[in-house]
C-alpha positions as CSV (number, residue, x, y, z in Angstrom):
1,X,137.2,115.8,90.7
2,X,134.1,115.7,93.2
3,X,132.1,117.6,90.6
4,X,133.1,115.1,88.2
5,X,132.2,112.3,90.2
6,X,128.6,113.8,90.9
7,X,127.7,114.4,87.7
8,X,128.4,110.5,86.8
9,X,126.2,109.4,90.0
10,X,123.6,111.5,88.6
11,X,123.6,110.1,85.2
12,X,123.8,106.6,86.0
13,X,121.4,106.4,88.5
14,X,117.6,107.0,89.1
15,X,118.2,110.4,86.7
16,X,118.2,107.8,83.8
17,X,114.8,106.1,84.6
18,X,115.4,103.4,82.0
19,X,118.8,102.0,84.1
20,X,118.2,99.9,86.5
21,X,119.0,101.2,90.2
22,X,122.8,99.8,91.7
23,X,123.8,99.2,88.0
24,X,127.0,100.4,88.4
25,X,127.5,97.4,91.6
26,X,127.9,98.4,94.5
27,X,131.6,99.0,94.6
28,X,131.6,101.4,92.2
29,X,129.1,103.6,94.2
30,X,130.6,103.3,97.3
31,X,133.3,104.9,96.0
32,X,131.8,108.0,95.3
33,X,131.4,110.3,98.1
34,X,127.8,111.8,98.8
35,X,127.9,115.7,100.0
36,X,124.6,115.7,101.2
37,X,123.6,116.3,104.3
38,X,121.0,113.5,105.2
39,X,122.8,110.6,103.8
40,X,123.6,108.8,106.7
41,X,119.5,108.8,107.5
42,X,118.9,108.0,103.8
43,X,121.4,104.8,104.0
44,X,120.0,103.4,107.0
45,X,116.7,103.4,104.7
46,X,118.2,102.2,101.6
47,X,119.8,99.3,103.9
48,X,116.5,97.7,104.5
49,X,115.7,97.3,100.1
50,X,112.9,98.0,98.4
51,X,110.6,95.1,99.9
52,X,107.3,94.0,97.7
53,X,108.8,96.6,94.9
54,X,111.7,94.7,94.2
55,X,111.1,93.1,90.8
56,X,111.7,94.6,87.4
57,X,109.5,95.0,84.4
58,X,109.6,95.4,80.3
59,X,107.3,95.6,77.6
60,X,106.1,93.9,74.9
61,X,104.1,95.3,71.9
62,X,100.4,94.5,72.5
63,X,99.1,91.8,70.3
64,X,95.4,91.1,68.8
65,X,93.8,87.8,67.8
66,X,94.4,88.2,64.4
67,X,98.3,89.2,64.8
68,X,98.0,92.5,64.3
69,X,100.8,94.6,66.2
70,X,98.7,97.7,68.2
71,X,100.6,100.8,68.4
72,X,100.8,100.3,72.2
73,X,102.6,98.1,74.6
74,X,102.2,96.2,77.6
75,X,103.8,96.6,80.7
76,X,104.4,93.4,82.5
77,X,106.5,92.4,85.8
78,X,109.5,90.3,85.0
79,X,109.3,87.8,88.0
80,X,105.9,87.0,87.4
81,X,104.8,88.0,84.1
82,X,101.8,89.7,85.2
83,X,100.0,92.9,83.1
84,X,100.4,96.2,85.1
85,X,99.2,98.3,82.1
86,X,99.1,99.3,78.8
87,X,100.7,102.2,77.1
88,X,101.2,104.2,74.0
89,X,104.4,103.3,72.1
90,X,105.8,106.8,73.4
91,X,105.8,105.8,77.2
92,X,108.8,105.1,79.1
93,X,107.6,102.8,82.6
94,X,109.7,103.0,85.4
95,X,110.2,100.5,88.2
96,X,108.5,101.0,91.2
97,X,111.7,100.3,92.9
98,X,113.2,103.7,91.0
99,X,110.9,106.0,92.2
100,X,111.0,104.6,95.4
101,X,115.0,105.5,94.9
102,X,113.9,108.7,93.1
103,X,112.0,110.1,96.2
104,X,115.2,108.8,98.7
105,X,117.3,110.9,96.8
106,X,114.9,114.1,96.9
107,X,114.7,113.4,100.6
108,X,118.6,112.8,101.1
109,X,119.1,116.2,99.3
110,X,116.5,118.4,100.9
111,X,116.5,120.6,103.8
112,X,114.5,118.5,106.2
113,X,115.5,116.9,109.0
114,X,115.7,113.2,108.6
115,X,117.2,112.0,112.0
116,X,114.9,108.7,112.7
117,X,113.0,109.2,109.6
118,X,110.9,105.6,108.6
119,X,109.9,104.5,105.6
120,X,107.0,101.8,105.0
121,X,106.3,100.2,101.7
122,X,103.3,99.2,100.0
123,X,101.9,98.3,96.4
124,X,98.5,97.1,95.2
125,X,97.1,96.0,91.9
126,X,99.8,93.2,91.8
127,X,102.3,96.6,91.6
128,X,100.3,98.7,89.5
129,X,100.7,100.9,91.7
130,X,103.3,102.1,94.3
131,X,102.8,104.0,97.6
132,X,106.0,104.6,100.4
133,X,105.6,106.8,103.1
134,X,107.7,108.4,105.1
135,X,107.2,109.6,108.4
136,X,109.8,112.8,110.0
137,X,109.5,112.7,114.2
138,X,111.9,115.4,114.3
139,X,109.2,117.3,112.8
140,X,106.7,117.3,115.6
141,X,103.7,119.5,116.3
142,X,101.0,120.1,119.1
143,X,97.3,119.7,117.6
144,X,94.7,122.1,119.2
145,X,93.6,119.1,121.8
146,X,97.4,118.6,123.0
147,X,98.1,115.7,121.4
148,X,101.2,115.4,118.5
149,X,100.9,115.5,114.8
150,X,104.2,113.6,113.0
151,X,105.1,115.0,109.5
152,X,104.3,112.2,106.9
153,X,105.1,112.6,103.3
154,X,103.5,110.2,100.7
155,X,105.3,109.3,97.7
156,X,103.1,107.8,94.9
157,X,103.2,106.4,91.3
158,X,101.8,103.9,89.3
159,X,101.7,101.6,86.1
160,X,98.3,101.6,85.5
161,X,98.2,105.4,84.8
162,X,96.3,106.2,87.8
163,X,98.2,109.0,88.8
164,X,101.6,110.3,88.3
165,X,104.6,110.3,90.5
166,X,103.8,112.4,93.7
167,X,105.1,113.4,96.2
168,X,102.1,114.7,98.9
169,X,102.0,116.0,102.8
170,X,99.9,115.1,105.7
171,X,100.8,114.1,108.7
172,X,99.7,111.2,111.4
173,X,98.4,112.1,114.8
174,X,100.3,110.1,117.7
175,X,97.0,109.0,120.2
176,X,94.7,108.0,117.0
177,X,97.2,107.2,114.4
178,X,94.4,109.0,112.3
179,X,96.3,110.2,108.8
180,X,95.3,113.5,108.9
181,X,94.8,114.5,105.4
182,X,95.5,118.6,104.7
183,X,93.6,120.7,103.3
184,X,95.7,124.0,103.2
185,X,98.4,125.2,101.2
186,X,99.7,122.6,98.1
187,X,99.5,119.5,99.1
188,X,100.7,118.0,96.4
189,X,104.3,119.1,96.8
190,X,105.8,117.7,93.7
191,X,104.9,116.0,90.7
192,X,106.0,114.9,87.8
193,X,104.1,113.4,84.4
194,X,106.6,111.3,83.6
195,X,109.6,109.9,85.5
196,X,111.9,110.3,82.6
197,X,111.6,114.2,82.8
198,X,112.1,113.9,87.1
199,X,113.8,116.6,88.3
200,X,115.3,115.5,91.7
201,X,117.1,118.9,92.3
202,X,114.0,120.5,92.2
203,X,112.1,118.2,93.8
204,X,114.3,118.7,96.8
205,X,114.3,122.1,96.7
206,X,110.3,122.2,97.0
207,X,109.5,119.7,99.3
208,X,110.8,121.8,101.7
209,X,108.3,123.7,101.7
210,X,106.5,121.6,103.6
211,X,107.0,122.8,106.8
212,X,104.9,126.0,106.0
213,X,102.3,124.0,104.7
214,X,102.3,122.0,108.0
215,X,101.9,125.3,109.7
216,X,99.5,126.4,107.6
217,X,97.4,123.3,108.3
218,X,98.4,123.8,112.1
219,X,96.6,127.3,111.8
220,X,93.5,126.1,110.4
221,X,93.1,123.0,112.9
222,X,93.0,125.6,115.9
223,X,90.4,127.4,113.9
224,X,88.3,124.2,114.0
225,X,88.6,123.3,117.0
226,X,86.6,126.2,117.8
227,X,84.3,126.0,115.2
228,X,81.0,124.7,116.2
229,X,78.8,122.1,113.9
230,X,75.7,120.6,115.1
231,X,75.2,117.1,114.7
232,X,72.6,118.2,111.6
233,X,74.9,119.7,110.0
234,X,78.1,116.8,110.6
235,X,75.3,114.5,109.5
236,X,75.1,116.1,106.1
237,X,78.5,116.3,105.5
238,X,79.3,112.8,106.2
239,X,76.4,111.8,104.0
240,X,77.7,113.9,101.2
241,X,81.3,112.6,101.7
242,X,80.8,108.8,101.5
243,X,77.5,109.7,98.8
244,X,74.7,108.2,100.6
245,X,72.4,108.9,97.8
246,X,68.9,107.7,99.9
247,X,69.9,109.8,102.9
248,X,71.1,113.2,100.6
249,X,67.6,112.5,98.2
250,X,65.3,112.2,101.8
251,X,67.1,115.2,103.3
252,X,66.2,117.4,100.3
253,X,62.8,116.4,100.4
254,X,62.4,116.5,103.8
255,X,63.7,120.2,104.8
256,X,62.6,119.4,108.8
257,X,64.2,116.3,108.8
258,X,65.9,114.5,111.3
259,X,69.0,112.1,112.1
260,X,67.5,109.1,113.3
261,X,64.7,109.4,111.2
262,X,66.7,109.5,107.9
263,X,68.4,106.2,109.2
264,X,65.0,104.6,110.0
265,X,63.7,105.3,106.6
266,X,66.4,104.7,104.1
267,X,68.7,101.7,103.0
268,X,71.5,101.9,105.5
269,X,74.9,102.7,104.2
270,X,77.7,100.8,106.0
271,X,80.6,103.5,105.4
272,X,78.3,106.3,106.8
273,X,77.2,104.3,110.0
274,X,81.3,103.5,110.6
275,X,81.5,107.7,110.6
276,X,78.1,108.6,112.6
277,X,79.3,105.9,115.5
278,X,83.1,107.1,115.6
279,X,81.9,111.1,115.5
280,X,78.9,110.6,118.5
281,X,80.2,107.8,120.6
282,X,84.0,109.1,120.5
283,X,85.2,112.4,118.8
284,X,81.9,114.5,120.5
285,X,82.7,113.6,123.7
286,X,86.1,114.4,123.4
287,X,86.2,117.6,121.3
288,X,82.5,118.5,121.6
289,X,80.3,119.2,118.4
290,X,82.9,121.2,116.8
291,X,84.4,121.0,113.1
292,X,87.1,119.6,114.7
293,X,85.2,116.3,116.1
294,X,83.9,116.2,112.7
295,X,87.7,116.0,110.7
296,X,88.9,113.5,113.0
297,X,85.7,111.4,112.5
298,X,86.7,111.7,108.8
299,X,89.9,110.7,109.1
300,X,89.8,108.1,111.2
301,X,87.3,106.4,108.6
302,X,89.9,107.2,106.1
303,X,92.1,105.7,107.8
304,X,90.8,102.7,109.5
305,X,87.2,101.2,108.5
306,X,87.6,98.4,106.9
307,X,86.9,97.8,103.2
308,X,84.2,96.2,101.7
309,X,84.0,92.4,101.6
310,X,84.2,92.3,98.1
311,X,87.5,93.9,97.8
312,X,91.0,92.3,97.3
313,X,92.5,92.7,100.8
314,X,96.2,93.1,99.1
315,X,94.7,96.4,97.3
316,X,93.7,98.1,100.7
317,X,96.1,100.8,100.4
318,X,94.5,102.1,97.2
319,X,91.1,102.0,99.5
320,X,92.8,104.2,102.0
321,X,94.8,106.7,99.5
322,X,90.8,106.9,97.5
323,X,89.1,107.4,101.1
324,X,92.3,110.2,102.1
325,X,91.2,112.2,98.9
326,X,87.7,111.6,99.3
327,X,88.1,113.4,102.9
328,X,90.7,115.9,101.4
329,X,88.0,117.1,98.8
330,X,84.9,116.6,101.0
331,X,86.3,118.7,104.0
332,X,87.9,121.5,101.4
333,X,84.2,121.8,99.6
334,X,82.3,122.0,103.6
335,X,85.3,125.0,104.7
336,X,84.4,126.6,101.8
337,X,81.2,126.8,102.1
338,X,81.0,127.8,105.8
């Protein structure tokens, strides 16, 4: 009977991407008993909605000038009728509000433990695109300099076909609240082209595997705390990260060059000058001129400059999400080459 039961959750809920979550009512799925483990965390969660992903969407079949019927449709929110993308006829768009379900129910059913686990919301691109995060304190580690890293997983997705559903590790150091982006082991923990062919068994089964990545990132920290970089060479590497073209072009030119002079005598570049302050006036003097001082300068651009002027503040967390991968490849392509 149990086994029964299951196997009708499974199929009317987020396994069937184009049913709505709760569309049984919420009777009917109070009545079936969950067997996981972490459901009482996971309810606590799902208690508090889905917040700015709430709303619904459809499509339409996208129309020219002339009446002709394109082969592709649109994707539009129900609530407010804004476009969050266009698609081939064969694409089936999901709700952000279902993969937020999606990754509760990976989550619920994994191996972790959830015990005061939070989750935080947040869309941009008027819900184009969908980021919730999840932060575990049971899964608490020491950094190199004694202070705590907090394992953070990052589900993503989006209508706009700007990535596919994700689910991603890092983690969020306690005295910065710098997202420390990894750069060990697969980060990307599960994925999925298309929500219709999600796999939440399987997801479950491999996000656990987190925890060794997490230790695997713990492993490589220590080894640059102790790694040395001079302020020539962190210089570079925050040039080359944010693309400071004049800087990079003067450098190469200029084989004996120096800091200050390469400030002086090029157009300054305000996300550089955000990194050089943090990593000189803070993260040397407390971690020295090590690799280290260096990632945390990173990351705590990454994670906190602000964005340009020009930018719509209600699309900040796809500014933050760019930066973490910017960091993510930037510091992979410097290890490497050390």
């Amino acid at each position: 009977m149990i086994k029964v039961l299951k196997q009708l959750y499974d199929k009317y809920t987020i396994n069937s991407p184009a049913i709505s979550v709760g569309l049984l009512g919420d009777n009917t799925m109070n009545n079936v008993t969950n067997m996981f483990g972490n459901t009482t965390a996971m309810d606590a969660i799902r208690a508090n909605g889905y917040g700015d992903a709430d709303f619904d969407i459809a499509t339409a079949p996208l129309m020219y000038l002339n009446a002709y019927e394109s082969s592709k449709s649109v994707v539009y929110r129900t609530d407010n009728n804004q476009e969050l993308g266009v698609h081939g006829d064969r694409y089936v768009p999901v709700a952000p509000k279902n993969m937020i379900e999606a990754t509760r129910k990976i989550l619920e059913r994994s191996d972790l433990d959830l015990n005061g686990i939070t989750e935080s919301i947040s869309m941009s691109h008027g819900g184009g695109r969908t980021y919730v995060k999840y932060n575990l304190p049971e899964h608490t580690y020491l950094t190199p300099d004694g202070d705590t890293a907090t394992l953070q997983l990052l589900g993503t997705t989006s209508l706009d076909s700007t990535w596919p559903f994700m689910i991603s590790v890092g983690a969020i150091q306690q005295a910065c609240l710098n997202m420390q982006v990894f750069t060990s082991g697969n980060v990307a923990l599960y994925r999925s082209k298309h929500m219709k062919g999600l796999d939440i068994d399987h997801g479950s089964n491999v996000i656990i595997k987190c925890l060794d990545v997490f230790e695997n990132q713990r492993e490589q920290w220590a080894e640059w705390y102790k790694q040395p970089v001079s302020s020539h060479q962190a210089f570079k590497l925050f040039a080359e990260t944010v693309g400071w073209k004049g800087a990079l072009e003067y450098m190469k030119e200029n084989p004996d060059w120096i800091p200050q002079v390469v400030i002086n005598s090029v157009r300054r570049n305000k996300n550089f000058d955000y990194i050089w302050s943090r990593h000189m006036a803070h993260y040397t003097k407390k971690f020295g001129h090590s690799f280290w001082a260096a990632y945390n300068s990173l990351t705590d651009w990454s994670s906190h400059a602000p964005s340009s002027k020009r930018s719509d503040p209600a699309n900040r967390p796809a500014v933050l999400a760019k930066r973490s991968e910017v960091v993510r490849t930037a510091v992979t392509n410097w290890s490497k080459a050390a």
